[in-house]
C-alpha positions as CSV (number, residue, x, y, z in Angstrom):
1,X,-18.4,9.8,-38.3
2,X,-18.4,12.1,-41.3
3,X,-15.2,12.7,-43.1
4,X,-15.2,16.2,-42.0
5,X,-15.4,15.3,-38.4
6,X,-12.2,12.8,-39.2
7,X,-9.9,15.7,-40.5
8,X,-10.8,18.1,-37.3
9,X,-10.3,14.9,-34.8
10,X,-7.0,14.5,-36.9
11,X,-6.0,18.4,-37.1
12,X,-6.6,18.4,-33.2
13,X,-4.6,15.7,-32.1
14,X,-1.2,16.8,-34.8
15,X,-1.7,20.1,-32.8
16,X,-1.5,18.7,-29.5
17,X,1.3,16.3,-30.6
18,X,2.8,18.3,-33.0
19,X,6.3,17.0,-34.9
20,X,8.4,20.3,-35.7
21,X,10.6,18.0,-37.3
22,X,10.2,14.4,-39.2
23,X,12.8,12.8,-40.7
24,X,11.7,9.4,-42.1
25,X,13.9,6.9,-39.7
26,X,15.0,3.4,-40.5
27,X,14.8,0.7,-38.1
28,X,15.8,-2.8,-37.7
29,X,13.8,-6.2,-37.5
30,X,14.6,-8.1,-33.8
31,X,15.8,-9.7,-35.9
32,X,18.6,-8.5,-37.3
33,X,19.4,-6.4,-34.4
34,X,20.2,-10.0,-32.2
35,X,22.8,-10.6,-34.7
36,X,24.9,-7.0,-33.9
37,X,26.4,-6.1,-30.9
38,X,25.4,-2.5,-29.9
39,X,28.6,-0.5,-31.2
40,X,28.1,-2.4,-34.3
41,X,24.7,-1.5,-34.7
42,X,25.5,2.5,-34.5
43,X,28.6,1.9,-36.5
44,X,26.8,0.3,-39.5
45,X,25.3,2.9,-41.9
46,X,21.8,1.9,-42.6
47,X,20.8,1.4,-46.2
48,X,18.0,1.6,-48.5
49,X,17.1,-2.0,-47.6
50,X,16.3,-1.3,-43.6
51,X,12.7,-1.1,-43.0
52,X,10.8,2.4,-43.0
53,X,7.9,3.5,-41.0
54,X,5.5,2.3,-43.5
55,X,6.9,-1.2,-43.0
56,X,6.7,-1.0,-39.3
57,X,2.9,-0.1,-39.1
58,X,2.2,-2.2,-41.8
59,X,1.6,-5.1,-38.9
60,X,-1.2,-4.6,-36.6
61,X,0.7,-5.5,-33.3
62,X,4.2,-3.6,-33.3
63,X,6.4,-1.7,-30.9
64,X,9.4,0.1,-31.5
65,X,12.8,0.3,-29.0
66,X,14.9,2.8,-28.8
67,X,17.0,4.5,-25.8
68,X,16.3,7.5,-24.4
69,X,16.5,10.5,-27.3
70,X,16.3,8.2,-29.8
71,X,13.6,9.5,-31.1
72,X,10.4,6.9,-30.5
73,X,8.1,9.7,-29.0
74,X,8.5,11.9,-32.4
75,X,8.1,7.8,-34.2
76,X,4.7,7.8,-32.3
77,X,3.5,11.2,-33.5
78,X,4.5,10.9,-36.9
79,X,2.0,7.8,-36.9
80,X,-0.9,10.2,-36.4
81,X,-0.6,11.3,-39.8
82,X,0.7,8.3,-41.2
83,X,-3.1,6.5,-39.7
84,X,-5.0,9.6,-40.8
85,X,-3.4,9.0,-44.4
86,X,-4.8,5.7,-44.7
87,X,-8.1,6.5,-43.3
88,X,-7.6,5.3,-39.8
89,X,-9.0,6.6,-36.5
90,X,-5.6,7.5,-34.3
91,X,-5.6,7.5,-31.0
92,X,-2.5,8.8,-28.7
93,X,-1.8,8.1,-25.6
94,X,1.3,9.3,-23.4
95,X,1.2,6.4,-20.9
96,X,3.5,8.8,-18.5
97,X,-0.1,9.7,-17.6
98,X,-1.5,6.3,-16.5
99,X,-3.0,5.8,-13.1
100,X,-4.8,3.1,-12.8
101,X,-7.8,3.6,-15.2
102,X,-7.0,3.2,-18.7
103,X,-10.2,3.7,-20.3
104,X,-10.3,7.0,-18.6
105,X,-6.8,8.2,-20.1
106,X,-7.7,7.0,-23.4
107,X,-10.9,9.3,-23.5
108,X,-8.8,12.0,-22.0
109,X,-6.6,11.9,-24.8
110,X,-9.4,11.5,-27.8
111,X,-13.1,11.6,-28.6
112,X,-16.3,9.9,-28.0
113,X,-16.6,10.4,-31.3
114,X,-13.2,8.7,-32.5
115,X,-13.6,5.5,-29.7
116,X,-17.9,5.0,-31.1
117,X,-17.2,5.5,-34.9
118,X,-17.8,2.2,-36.8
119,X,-17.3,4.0,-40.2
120,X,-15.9,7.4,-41.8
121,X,-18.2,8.3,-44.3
122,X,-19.3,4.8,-44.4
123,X,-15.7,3.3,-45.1
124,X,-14.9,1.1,-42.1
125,X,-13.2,3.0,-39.2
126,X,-10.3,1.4,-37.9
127,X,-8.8,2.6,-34.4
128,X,-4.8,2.6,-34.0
129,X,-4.0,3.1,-30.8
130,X,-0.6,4.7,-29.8
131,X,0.9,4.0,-26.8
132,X,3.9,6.1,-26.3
133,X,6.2,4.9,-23.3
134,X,5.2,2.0,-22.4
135,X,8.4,2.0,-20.2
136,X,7.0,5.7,-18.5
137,X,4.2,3.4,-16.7
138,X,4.3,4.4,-13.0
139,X,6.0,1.2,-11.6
140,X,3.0,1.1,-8.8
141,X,0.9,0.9,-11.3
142,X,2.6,-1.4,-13.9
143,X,1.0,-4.4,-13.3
144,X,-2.6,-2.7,-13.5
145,X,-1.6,-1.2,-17.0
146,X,-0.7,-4.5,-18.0
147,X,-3.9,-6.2,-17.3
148,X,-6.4,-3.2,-19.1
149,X,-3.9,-3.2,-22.0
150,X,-4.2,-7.4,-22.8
151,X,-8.1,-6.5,-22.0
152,X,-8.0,-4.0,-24.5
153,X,-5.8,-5.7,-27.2
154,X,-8.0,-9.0,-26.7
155,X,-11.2,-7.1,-26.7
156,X,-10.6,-5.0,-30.2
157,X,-9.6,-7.9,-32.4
158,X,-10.1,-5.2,-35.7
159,X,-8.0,-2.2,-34.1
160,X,-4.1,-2.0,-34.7
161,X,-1.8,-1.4,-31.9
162,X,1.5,0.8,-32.0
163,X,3.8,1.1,-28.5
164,X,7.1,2.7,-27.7
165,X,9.6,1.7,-25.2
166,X,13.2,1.0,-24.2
167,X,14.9,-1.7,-25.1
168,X,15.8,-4.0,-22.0
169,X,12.4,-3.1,-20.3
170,X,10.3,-4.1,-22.9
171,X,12.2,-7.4,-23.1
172,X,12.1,-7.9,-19.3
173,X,8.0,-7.3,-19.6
174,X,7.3,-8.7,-23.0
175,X,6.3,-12.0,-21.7
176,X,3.6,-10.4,-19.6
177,X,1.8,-9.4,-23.0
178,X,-1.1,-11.5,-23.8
179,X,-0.9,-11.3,-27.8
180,X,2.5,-11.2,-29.5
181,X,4.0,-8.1,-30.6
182,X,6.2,-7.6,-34.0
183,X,9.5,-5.7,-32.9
184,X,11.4,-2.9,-34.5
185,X,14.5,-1.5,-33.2
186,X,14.9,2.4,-34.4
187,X,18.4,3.6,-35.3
188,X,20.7,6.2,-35.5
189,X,20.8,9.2,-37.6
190,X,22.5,8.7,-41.2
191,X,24.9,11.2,-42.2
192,X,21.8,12.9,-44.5
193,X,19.6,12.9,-41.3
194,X,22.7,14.5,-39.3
195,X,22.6,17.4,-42.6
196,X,18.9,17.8,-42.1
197,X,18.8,18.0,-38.4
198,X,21.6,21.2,-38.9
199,X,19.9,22.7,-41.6
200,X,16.8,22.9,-39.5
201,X,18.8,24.6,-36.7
202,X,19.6,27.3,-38.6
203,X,23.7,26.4,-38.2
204,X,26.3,26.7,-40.8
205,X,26.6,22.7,-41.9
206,X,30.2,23.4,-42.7
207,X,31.0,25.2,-39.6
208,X,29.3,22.8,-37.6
209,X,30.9,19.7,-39.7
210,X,34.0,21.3,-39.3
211,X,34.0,21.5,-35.3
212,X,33.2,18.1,-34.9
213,X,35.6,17.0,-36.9
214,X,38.4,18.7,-34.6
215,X,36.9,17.1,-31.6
216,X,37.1,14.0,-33.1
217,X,32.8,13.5,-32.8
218,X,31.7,11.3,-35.7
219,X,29.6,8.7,-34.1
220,X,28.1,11.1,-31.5
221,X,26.2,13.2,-34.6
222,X,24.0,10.3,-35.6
223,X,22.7,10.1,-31.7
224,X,19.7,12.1,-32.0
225,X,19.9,13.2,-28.1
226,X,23.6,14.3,-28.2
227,X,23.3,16.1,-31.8
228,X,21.1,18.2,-29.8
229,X,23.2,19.0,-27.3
230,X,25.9,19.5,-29.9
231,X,24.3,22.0,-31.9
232,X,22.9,23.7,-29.0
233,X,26.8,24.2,-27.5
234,X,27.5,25.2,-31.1
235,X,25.1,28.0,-31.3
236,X,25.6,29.1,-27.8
237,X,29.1,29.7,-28.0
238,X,30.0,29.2,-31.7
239,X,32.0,26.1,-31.8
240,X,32.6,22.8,-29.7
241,X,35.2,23.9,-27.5
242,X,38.7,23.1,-27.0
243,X,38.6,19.7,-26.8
244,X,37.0,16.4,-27.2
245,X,36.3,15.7,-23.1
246,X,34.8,19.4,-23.2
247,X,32.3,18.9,-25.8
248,X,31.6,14.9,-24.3
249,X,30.6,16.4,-20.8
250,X,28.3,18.9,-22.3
251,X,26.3,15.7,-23.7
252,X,26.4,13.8,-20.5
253,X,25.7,16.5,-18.9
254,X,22.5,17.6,-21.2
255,X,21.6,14.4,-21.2
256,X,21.8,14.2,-17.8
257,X,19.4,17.3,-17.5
258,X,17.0,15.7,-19.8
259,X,15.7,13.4,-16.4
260,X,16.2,15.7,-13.3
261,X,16.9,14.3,-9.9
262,X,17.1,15.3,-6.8
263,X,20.7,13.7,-6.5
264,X,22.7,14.6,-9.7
265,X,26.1,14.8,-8.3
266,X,25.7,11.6,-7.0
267,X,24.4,10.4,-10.7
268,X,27.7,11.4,-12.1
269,X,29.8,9.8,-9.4
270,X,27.9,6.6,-10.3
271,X,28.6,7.2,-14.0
272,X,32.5,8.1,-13.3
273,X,32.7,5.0,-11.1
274,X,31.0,2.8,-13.9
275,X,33.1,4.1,-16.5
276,X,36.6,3.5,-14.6
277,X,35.5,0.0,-13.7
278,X,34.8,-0.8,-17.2
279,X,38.1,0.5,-18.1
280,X,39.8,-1.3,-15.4
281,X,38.4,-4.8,-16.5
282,X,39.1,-3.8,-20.2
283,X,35.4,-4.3,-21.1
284,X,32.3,-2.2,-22.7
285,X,29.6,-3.3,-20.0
286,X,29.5,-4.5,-16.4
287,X,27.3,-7.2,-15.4
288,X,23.9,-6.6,-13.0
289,X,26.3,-7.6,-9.8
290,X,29.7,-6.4,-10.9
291,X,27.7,-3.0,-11.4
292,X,25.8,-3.3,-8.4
293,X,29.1,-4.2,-6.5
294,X,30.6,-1.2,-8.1
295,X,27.5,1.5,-7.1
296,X,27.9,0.0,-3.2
297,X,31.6,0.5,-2.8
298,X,32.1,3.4,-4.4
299,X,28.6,5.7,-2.7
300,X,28.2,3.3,0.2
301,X,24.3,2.8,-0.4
302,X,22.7,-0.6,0.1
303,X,21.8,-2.8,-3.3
304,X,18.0,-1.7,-3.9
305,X,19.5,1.7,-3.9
306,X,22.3,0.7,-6.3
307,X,19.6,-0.6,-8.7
308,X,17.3,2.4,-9.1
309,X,20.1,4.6,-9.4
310,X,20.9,2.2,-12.1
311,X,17.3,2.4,-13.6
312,X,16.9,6.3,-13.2
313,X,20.7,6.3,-15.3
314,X,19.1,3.9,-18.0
315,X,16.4,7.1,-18.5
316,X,19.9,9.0,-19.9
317,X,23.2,7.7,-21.1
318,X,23.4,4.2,-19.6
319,X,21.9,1.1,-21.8
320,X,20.5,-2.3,-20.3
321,X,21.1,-5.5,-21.9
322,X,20.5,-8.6,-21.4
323,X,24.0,-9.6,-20.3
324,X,24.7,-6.1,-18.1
325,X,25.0,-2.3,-17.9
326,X,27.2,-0.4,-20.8
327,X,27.1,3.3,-22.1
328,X,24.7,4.8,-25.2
329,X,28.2,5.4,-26.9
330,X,31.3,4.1,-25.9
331,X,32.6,8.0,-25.9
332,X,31.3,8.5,-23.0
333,X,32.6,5.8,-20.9
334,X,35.7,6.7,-22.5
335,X,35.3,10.7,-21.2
336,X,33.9,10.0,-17.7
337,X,36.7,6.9,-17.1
């Protein structure tokens, strides 16, 4: 592949996966996110010593977690430039797409000539592949997906391997990988990301700083998904609205929006019902029964349709952990309770 056949690969793929805004993210080692609880996480302003994305794609087998809106999808296309800057053959792949034949989705998505190079220019050329959602897998076709990607990873010893995901369902599946991955967990805005995110928007940062401060929304900014929301309810109607509640059930609601159903009103009966019962037991999470229990009573459906209500809710404000179910931010527990 000649080098000028490298830059049109690479200026095709950053227009189909284009990042209208990149703001270099920190994340945290597995690590030292084991040694937080959730809240603390968020609460904890991240510093100049938390890895950057050059740190993360420094190894060759990574993935990076995040909840939904975090931010991992714009992570994964951001690494196109950051592989086309070190003179690496990137390759994107949405796996929302998969249906059984990954070889087939992978050419959909790049080039014979990017998958046959052996050199750019006659440097070596090194693939990275990007998976992006490796929890978007069709679930019919999970365990198919699993087998071509170990096939894959096994068979290109040389290429480098990037993958996004949620949190708890990468760790439910990561044992299922054939080589071992390093693990990154993405985090929230800082207070300058929270400035540049406004700034692009076009909003008045002191206007905007201003209303959230009378709502009493300080942890909700550096949420990626419900800064969104914010500033879109700021522009629409020119501040955050009366109260605190009003401007929290805007962001459920968004959020809510973000991963349509044919049920929502029974999504946020689940969520109201979750929320009291947490408040009720004094606690920030239910466990995998006592919120099962709770989805039965309250919308009389059996237990396999209490869990993929449960798993269709983890797509928006709810987060899986390994010791239950508990709320992105404790705000919205707090609102819907």
């Amino acid at each position: 592949m000649t080098r000028d056949d490298f830059n049109r690969y690479v200026t095709d793929l950053q227009q189909r996966w284009p990042v209208l805004l990149f703001l270099a993210r920190s994340f945290r080692t597995a690590e030292e996110w084991n040694r937080w609880s959730s809240f603390e996480f968020r609460a904890r302003a991240s510093g100049d010593g938390e890895p950057q994305l050059d740190n993360v794609l420094y190894h060759g087998h990574v993935v990076v977690l995040g909840e939904a809106g975090s931010g991992k999808s714009v992570v994964a296309r951001r690494a196109i430039e950051h592989a086309a800057e070190q003179g690496r053959l990137p390759i994107f792949v949405p796996l929302k797409a998969y249906s059984g034949d990954l070889a087939a989705l992978i050419r959909l998505h790049s080039s014979d000539a990017a998958l046959e190079a052996t050199n750019i220019d006659g440097a070596p050329a090194t693939r990275v592949y990007i998976f992006d959602g490796f929890d978007e897998v069709p679930a019919d076709c999970f365990d198919e997906f699993v087998r071509e990607f170990n096939a894959l990873v096994e068979r290109e010893t040389d290429s480098r391997f990037l993958m996004t995901s949620r949190q708890a369902f990468f760790v439910g599946r990561q044992a299922q990988l054939s080589q071992p991955f390093e693990v990154f967990y993405i985090l929230d805005f800082s207070d300058d990301d929270v400035d540049g995110v406004i700034r692009n928007a076009g909003v008045d940062r002191a206007a905007f700083r201003e209303a959230a401060s009378r709502s009493h929304l300080s942890q909700e900014l550096g949420n990626p998904l419900a800064l969104d929301a914010l500033l879109k309810l700021f522009q629409a109607r020119g501040g955050l609205g009366q109260t605190r509640s009003e401007a929290l059930q805007h962001v459920v609601d968004s959020a809510l929006e973000t991963r349509p159903t044919s049920n929502p009103r029974s999504q946020k009966r689940a969520l109201r019902m979750l929320a009291v019962a947490m408040e009720v037991a004094a606690k920030n999470q239910l466990t995998n029964d006592d919120a099962i229990a709770v989805l039965r009573r309250a919308l009389r459906i059996d237990a396999a349709a209490a869990r993929t209500l449960l798993d269709e809710l983890t797509l928006s404000v709810l987060v899986h952990t390994p010791n239950g179910y508990t709320f992105q931010l404790h705000s919205y527990g707090e609102y819907l309770a």
